[in-house]
Residue, then its C-alpha position, 0 to 999 in steps of 0.5 A: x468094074x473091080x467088084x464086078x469083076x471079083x464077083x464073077x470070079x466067085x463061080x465056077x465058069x464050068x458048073x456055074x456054081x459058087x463054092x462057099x468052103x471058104x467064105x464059110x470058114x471065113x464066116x465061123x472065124x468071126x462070129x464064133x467069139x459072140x456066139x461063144x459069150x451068147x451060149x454062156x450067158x443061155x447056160x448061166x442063167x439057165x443052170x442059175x435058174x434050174x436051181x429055183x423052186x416053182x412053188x405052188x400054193x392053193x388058199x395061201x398054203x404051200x402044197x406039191x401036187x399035180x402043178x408043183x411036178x409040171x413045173x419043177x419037174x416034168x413039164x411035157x413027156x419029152x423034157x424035163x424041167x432043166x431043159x424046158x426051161x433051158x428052150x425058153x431060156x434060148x428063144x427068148x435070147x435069140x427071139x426076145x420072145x417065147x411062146x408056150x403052149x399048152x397040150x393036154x396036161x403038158x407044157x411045150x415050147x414053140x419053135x416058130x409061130x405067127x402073131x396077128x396083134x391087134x388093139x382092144x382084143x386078144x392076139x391070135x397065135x397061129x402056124x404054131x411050130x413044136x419040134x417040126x410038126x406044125x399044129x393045125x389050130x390057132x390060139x388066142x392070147x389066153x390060152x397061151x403063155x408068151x414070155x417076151x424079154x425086151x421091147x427090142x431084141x437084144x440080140x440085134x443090138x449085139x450083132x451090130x455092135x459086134x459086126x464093127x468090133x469083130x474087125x478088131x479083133x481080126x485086124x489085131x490076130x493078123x497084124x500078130x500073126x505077122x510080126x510072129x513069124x519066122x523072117x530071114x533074108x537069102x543072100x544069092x550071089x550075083x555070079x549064081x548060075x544060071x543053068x537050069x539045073x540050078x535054077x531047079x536047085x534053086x526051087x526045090x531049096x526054097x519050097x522044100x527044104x526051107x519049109x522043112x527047115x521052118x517047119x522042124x519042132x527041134x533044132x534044125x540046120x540047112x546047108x547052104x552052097x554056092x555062096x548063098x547065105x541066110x540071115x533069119x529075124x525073129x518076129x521083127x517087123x520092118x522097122x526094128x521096132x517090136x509089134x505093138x499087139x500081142x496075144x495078151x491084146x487080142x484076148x483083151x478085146x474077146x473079153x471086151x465081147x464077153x462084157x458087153x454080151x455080159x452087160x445086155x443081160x445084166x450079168x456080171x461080166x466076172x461070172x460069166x468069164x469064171x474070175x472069182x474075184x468078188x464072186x459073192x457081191x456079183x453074185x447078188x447082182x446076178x440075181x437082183x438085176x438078171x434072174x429076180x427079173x426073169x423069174x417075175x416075168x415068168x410068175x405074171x405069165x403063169x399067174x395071168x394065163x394058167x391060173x386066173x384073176x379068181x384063183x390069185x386073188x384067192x391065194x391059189x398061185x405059182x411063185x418062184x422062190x429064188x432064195x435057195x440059188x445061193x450055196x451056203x456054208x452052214x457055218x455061215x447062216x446058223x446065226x441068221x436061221x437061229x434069229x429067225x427062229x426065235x423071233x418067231x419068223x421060221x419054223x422048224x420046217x422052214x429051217x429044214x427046208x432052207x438047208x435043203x432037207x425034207x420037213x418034218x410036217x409034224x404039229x411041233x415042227x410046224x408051230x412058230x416060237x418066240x423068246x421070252x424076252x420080246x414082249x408086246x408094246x402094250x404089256x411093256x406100257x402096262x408093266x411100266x405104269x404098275 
């Protein structure tokens, strides 16, 4: 009957009606750490993303035409690629999936839509949802680009594990918030009187006064009159014994948040909490384990679906190049360019284009060298023999 009982209590026994102000608020305070680790693993990857280059190539050669400016630079009229990508980005998070739809000559991002799946033919996508406007046709699978992150959403698996550990932290910040207040103890006389004039006294020292006295950002003194004494302690709990959890405790556990949210997406957690200690190696890992990943996964989609088995096979195909994400010092990669230059790996082209500059596509800057002092392995043989 207790939660029966508590229950009906929640309406109003006028309106009928339940007012939520406080559950809400109740609400924000838990989820507000998972959701803070979820949007900073969107915009990480999102920003680590933005800065790779969608390449396109026709017969085995890299060219910018028409496909190059839709991928990298304005899928559909209302977006750009930063934040088209950034929406897929999202719903595969939130959704494990994403659903892309081609519109004319444009790409545009699903907001909602329904699956029918079946064995040995096409799916069929339909109440296909784009910024509140429902279209009016179904697509099957070739027609569209579906992007799908897991076999199981992720983001389930974090809100069950953060359900029990939000607890945590909400036990740790009350059992701080109380062993962190101002405590004291009022001594009043057993020969106070009891008139009722004192009795008002009484009152409007303990709701007013005192909570002025407490409420006082600089020193402050509270006379005290028949007889009455006040002893205050400092955030001392009963036992005398100081609190156990600190605020250093509780943002421990908020980081135990952002390594586990961290850790289902295969980033490393020292990235996404901004630690620079041992940024180049986790940077590596962001890449190999996180975004490599993606970026394939985003390749087979467009390669299967927009440009075919017949035009891949004859070398006309999008590749994203992940190679440019890094941010290096020219100091640092001056020996590796010149290496690759002379063993005939690069051109000067690709040097350029490397370092972020524009290439020079003359017939020079295009041709591959080779130091005089590598030779084949047959002429070396010959030389040898005489």
């Amino acid at each position: 009957m207790a939660v029966w009982e508590w229950f009906l209590n929640l309406f109003n026994k006028e309106s009928r009606a339940v007012s939520l102000n406080e559950f809400i608020g109740q609400l924000a305070g838990e989820i507000y750490f998972k959701e803070l680790a979820i949007q900073s693993c969107i915009n990480l990857i999102s920003n680590v993303l933005s800065k790779a280059e969608f390449q396109t190539f026709e017969k085995g050669e890299e060219v910018r035409k028409e496909n190059y400016y839709l991928f990298n630079v304005e899928p559909n009229p209302n977006k750009s690629a930063s934040k088209f990508w950034r929406d897929v980005i999202h719903h595969l998070v939130y959704d494990n999936e994403c659903l892309v739809v081609q519109y004319g000559n444009y790409f545009y991002v699903a907001d909602s839509f329904q699956v029918d799946k079946y064995a040995f033919r096409e799916y069929i996508y339909s109440g296909v949802v784009i910024d509140n406007y429902q279209l009016n046709r179904s697509y099957v699978e070739s027609e569209v680009l579906h992007f799908e992150l897991h076999n199981e959403r992720i983001r389930d698996v974090i809100d069950d594990l953060y359900q029990s550990y939000s607890k945590l932290i909400a036990a740790a910040q009350k059992h701080y918030k109380k062993n962190a207040v101002r405590r004291g103890a009022l001594t009043i006389p057993t020969n106070y009187p009891q008139t009722d004039q004192a009795q008002k006294d009484l009152k409007d020292l303990l709701e007013k006064r005192f909570k002025r006295f407490f409420d006082a950002d600089g020193d402050a003194v509270i006379p005290l009159t028949n007889g009455m004494t006040y002893a205050e302690s400092f955030g001392q709990p009963s036992g005398g014994t100081k609190s156990s959890i600190e605020g250093r405790d509780i943002r421990a556990f908020i980081d135990d948040i952002f390594d586990f949210v961290a850790i289902a997406f295969q980033i490393p957690p020292v990235l996404l909490k901004g630690d620079v200690a041992d940024t180049e190696k986790a940077t590596d890992n962001l890449l190999t384990f996180c975004i490599n990943p993606l970026a394939e996964l985003i390749n087979d989609e467009v390669n299967r679906k927009y440009y075919k088995k017949r035009a891949f096979l004859e070398r006309t195909y999008l590749r994203i190049n992940t190679s440019m994400i890094r941010a290096h010092d020219i100091k640092d990669i001056a020996g590796a360019l010149e290496t690759l230059f002379r063993i005939g790996g690069y051109t000067i082209d690709d040097i350029l284009k490397t370092l972020g500059m524009e290439p020079l596509n003359t017939e020079w800057s295009k041709q591959r060298f080779v130091t005089k002092n590598y030779a084949p392995v047959e002429a070396v043989i010959a030389g040898e023999n005489g």
